[in-house]
C-alpha positions as CSV (number, residue, x, y, z in Angstrom):
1,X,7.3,-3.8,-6.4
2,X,6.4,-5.9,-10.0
3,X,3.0,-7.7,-9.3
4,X,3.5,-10.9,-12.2
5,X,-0.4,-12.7,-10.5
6,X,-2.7,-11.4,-8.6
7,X,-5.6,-14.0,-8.7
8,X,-8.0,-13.0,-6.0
9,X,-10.3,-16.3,-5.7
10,X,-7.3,-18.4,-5.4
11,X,-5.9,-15.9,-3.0
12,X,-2.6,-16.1,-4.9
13,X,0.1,-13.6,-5.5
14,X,3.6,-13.1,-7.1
15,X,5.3,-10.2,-7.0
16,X,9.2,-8.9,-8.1
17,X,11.0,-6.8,-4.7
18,X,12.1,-4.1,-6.3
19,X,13.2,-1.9,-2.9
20,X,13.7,-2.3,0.7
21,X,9.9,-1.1,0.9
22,X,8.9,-4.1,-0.4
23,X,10.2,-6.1,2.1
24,X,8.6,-4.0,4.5
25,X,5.1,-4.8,3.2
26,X,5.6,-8.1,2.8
27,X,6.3,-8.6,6.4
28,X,3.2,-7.0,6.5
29,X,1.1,-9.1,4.2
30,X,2.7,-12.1,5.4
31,X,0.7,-14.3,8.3
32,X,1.6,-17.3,10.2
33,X,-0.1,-20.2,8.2
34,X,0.5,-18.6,5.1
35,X,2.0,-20.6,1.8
36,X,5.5,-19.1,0.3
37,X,7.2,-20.5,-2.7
38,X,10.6,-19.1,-3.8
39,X,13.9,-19.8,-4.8
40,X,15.9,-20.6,-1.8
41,X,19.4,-22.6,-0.6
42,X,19.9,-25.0,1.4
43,X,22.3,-27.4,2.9
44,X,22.2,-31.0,1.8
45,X,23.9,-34.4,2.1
46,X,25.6,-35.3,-0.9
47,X,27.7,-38.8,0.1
48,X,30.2,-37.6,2.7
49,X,29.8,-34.2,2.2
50,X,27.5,-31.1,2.6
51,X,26.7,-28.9,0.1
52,X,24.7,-25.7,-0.6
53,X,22.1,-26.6,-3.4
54,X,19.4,-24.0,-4.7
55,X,15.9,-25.4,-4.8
56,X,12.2,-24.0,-5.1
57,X,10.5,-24.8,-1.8
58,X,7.0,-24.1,0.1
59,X,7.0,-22.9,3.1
60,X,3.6,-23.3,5.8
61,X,4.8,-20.0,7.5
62,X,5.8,-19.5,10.9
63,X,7.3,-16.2,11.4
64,X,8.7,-13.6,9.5
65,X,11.9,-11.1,10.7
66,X,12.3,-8.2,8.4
67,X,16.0,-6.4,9.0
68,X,15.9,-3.5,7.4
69,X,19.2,-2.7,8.0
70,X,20.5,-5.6,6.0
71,X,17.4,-5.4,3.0
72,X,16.6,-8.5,3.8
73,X,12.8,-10.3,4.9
74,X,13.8,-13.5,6.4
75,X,10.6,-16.2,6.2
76,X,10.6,-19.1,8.2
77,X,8.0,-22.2,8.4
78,X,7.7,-26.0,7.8
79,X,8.4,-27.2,4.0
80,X,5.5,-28.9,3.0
81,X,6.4,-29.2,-0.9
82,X,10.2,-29.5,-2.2
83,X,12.5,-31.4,-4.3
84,X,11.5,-35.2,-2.9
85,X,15.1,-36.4,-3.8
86,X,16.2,-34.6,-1.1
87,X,13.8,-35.2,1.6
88,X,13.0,-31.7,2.7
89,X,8.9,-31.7,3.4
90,X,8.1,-31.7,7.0
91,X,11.6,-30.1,8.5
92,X,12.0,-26.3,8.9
93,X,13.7,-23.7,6.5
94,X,14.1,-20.3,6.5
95,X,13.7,-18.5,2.6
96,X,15.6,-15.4,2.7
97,X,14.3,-12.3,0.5
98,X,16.1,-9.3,-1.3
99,X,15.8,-7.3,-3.0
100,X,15.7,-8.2,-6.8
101,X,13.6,-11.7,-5.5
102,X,10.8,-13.1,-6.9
103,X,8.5,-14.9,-4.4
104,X,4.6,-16.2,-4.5
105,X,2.1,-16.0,-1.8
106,X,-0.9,-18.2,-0.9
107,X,-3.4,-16.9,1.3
108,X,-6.4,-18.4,2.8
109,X,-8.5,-15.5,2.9
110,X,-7.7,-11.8,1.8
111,X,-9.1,-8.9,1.2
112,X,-8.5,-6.9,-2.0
113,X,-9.4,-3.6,-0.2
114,X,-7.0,-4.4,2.7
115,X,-4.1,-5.5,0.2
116,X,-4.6,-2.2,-1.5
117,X,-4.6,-0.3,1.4
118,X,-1.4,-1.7,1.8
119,X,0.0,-1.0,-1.2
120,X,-0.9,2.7,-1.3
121,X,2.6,2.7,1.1
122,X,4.5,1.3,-1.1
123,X,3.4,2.0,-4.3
124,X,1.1,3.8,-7.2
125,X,-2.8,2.7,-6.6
126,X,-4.1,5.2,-9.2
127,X,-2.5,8.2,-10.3
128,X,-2.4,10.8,-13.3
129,X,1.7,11.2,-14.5
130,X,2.2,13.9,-16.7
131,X,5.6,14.6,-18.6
132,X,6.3,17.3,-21.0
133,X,8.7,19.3,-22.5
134,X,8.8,21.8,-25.9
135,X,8.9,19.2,-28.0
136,X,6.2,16.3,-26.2
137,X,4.0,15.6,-23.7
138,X,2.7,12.1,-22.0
139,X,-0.3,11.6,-20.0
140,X,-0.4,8.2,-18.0
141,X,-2.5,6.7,-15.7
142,X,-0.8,4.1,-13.1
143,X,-2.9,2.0,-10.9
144,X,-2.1,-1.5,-9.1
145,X,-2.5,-4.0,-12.3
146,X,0.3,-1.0,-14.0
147,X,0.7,1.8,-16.1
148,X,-1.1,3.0,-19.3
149,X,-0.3,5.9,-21.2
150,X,-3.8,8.1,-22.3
151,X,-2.5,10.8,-24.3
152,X,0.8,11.2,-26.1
153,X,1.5,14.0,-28.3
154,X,4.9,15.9,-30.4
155,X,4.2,19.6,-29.4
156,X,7.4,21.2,-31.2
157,X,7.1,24.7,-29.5
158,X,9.0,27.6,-31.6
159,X,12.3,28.4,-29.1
160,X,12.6,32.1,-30.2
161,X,9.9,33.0,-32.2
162,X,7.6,36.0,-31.3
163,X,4.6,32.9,-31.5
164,X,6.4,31.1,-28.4
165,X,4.1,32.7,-25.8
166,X,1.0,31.9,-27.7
167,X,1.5,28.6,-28.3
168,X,3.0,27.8,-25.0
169,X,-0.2,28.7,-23.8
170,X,-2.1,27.0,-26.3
171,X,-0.6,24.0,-25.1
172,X,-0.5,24.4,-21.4
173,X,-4.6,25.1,-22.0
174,X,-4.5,21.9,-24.0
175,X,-3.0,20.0,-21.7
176,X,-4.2,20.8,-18.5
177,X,-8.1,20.2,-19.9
178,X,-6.8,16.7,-20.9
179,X,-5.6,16.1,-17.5
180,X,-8.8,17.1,-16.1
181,X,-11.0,15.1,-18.7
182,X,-8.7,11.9,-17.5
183,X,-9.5,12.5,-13.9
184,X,-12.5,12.9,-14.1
185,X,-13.0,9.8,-16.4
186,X,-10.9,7.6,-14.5
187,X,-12.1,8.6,-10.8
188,X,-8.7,9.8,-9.9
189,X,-7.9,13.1,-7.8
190,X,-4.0,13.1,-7.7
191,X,-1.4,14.2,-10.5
192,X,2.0,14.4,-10.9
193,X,3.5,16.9,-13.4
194,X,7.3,16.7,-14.3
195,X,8.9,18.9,-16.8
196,X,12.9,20.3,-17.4
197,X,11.3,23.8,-17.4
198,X,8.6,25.9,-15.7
199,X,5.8,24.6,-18.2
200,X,4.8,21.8,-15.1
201,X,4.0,25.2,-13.0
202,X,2.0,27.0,-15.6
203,X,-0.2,23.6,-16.2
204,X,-0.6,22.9,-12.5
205,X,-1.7,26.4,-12.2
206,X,-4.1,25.9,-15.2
207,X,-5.1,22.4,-13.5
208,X,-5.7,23.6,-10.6
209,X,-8.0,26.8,-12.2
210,X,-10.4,24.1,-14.1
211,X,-10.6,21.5,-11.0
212,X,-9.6,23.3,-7.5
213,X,-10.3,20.0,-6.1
214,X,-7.6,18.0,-7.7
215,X,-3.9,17.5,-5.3
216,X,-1.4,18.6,-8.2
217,X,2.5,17.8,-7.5
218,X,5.3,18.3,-9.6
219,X,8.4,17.6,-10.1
220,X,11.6,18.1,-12.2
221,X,12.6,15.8,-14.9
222,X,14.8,15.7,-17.8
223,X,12.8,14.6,-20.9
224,X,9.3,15.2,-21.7
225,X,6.5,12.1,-23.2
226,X,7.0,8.6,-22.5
227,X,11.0,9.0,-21.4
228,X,9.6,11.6,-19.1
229,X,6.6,9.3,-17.2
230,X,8.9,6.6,-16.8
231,X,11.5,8.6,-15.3
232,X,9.1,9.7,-12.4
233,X,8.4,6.3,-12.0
234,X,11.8,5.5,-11.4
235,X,12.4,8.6,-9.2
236,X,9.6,7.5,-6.6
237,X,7.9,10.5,-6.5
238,X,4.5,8.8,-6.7
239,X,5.2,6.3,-3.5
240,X,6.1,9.7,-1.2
241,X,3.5,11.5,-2.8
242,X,0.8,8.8,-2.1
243,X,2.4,7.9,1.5
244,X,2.1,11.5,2.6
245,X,-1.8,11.7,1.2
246,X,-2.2,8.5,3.9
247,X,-0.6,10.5,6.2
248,X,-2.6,13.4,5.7
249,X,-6.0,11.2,5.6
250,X,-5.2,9.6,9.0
251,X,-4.5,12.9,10.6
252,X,-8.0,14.0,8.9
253,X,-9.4,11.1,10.8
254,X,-7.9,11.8,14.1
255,X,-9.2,15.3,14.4
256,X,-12.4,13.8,13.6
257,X,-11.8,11.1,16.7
258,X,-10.6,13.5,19.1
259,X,-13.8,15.9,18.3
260,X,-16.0,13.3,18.8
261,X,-14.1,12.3,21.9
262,X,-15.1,15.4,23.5
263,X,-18.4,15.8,22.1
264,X,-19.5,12.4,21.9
265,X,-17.1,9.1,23.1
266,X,-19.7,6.8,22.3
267,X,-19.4,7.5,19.0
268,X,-15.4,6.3,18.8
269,X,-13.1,3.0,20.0
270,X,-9.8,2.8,20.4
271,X,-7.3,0.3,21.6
272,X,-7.6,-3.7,20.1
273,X,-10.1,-5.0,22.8
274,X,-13.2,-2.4,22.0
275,X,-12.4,-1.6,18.3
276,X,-12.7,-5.5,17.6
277,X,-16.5,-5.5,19.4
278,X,-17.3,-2.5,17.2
279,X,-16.0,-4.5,14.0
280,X,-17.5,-7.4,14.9
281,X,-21.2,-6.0,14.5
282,X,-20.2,-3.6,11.2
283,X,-19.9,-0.5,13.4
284,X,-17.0,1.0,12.3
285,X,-17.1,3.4,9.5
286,X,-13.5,4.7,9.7
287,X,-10.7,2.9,10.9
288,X,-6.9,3.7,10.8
289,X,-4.0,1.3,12.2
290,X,-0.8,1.8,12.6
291,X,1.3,-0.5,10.5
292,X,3.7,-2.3,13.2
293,X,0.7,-3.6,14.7
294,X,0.7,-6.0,11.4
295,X,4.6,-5.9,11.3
296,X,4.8,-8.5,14.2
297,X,3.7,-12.3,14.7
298,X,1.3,-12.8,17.7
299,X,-2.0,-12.6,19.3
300,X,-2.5,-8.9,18.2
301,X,-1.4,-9.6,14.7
302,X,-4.2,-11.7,14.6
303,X,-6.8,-9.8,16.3
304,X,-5.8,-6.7,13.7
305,X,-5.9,-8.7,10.8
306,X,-10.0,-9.6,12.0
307,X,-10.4,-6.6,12.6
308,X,-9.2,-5.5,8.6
309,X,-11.4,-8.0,7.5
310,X,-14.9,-7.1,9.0
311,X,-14.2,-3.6,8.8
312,X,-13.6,-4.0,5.0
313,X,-16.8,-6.9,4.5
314,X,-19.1,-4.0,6.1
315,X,-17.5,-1.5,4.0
316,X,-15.8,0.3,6.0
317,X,-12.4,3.0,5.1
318,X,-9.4,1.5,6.6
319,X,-5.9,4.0,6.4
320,X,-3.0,2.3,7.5
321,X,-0.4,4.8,8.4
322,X,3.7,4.6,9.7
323,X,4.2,4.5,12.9
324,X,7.0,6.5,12.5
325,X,4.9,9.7,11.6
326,X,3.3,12.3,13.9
327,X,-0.9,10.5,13.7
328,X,0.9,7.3,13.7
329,X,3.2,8.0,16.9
330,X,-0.1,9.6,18.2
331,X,-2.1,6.8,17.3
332,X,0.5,3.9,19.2
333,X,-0.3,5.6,21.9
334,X,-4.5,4.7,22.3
335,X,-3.1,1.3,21.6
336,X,-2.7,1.2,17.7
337,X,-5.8,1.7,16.4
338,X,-8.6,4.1,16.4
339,X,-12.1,4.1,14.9
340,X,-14.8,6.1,14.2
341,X,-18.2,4.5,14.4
342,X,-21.3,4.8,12.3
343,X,-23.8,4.9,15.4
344,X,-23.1,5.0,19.5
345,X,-22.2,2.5,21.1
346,X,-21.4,2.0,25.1
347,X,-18.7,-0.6,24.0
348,X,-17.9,-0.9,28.2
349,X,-21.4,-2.2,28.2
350,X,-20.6,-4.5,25.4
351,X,-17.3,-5.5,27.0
352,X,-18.9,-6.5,30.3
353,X,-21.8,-8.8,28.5
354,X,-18.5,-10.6,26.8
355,X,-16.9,-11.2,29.2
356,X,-19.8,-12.4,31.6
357,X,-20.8,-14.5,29.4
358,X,-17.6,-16.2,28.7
359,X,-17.4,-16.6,32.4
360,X,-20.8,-18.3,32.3
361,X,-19.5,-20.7,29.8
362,X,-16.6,-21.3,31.9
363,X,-18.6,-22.8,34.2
């Protein structure tokens, strides 16, 4: 996925669909309500005849259907701004997205740390690529707003000489202490090292020796440098690397929930109705959702998206992991979402205050 704007205070954003994945998460991102703009067809009367004519139109949205089996999101709503000559505000449409689309979103409200949370599925948030060969090596840092390379240096390591095993350790030492320094400078705790040869083992093992705490991957590529970054890009290392650290935090966050449920239930909610009460007052400190539960139009759609949003305004962690994993199949089970609360709460309690007084009001 290409983001071309993200403008936050207008709650605007346009984005390229580069893979299926994309499609996925903007099903996701996607509410009813929602502005879309894109490049659509659609049939008109010309004299006696109909014909297929492409136009920009806005949608108010509706529904969404992704088919993933067809790589295609299919976005329908009322056109509330369109070509006037041909009379299309106020009647219903349906924009159909691919992959290789460009489309723009308007949202009334978001939250950056939702949308990011988000993205972590899909794509690179912020993470250290390193590529190198004998003859170069490339250091890059890629994040959300895109990639920026940080070091980039000609190495031009003798193949046969009796020096080779000095200065391929010169420059595995060299290398790996620049990684480090660009962690630690830009906050990040995940690298990716590709290389054609062993020389991404020796300088995850070096990596590894100087900061135990980093998560070092690697991976093979054919080119060293710049060539070398982009091609991990394009092998999509980083989105499976990053969608299994998600993974791996959710099922961090579950043994934490199902210790506490043992030890001390007051202290976790699960399922929409009591996880909502404990967001609504800035109780929860950890929360994790599955993602289908923001995959499909309706009441609970809704309700989760609240939920995202006061979890996030009291500063909350939110994962969102695939349903299709082992914590996420785990999860669907307590109803889609779990969270673990800063203090206890008897949420029963809570629930039967609610709900008497909305039987007061009834009457």
């Amino acid at each position: 996925m290409r983001i071309e704007v993200l403008d936050w205070k207008r709650g605007v954003l346009r984005i390229r669909v580069d893979s299926e994945d994309d499609l996925w998460l903007l099903s996701m991102l996607i509410s009813p309500g929602d502005l879309v703009k894109g490049l659509t067809v659609r049939d008109v009367s010309l004299g006696y005849e109909k014909r297929k004519v492409p136009m920009v139109l806005t949608l108010r949205v509706q529904k969404t259907e992704f088919q993933p089996f067809t790589n295609r999101l299919r976005i329908h709503g009322i056109v509330v701004e369109g070509p006037d000559r041909f009379g299309v505000k106020g009647s219903h449409h349906t924009i159909n997205v691919d992959v290789g689309h460009e489309i723009t979103v308007f949202k009334a409200e978001w939250s950056p740390q939702i949308l990011n949370e988000l993205l972590k599925l899909v794509r690179p948030i912020k993470v250290v690529l390193v590529a190198l060969d004998f003859d170069e090596y490339a250091i890059a840092v890629v994040q959300s707003q895109g990639m920026k390379i940080v070091d980039e240096k000609t190495i031009s390591l003798p193949i046969s000489d009796d020096r080779l095993e000095h200065e391929k350790q010169r420059v595995v030492e060299q290398v790996a202490k620049r990684i480090v320094e660009v962690c630690a400078r830009e906050g990040i705790d995940v690298v990716i090292i590709g290389s054609p040869t062993a020389l991404r083992d020796e300088v995850r093992e070096r990596v590894l020796e100087l900061n135990p705490k980093l998560k070092v991957y690697t991976d093979t590529v054919a080119n060293g440098g710049y060539a070398g970054v982009q091609e991990l890009l394009r092998r999509d290392v980083v989105r499976r690397v990053l969608q299994d650290l998600s993974v791996e935090e959710a099922e961090q966050i579950l043994d934490e929930f199902n210790l506490l449920l043992v030890k001390n239930d007051k202290k976790v909610a699960y399922g929409v109705d009591h996880v909502e009460i404990a967001a609504s007052i800035g109780a929860v400190e950890k929360l994790v959702v599955v993602d289908d539960m923001l995959s499909s139009f309706g009441d609970d759609r809704l309700r989760i998206e609240k939920i995202l949003r006061m979890v996030a305004e009291s500063r909350g962690k939110i994962v969102i992991v695939p349903a299709s994993t082992p914590p996420g199949q785990r999860i669907k089970m307590m109803g889609g979402v779990i969270a673990i609360l800063r203090y206890p709460i008897d949420l029963d309690s809570v629930m039967k205050s609610v709900d008497s007084g909305r039987y007061q009001d009834a009457n």
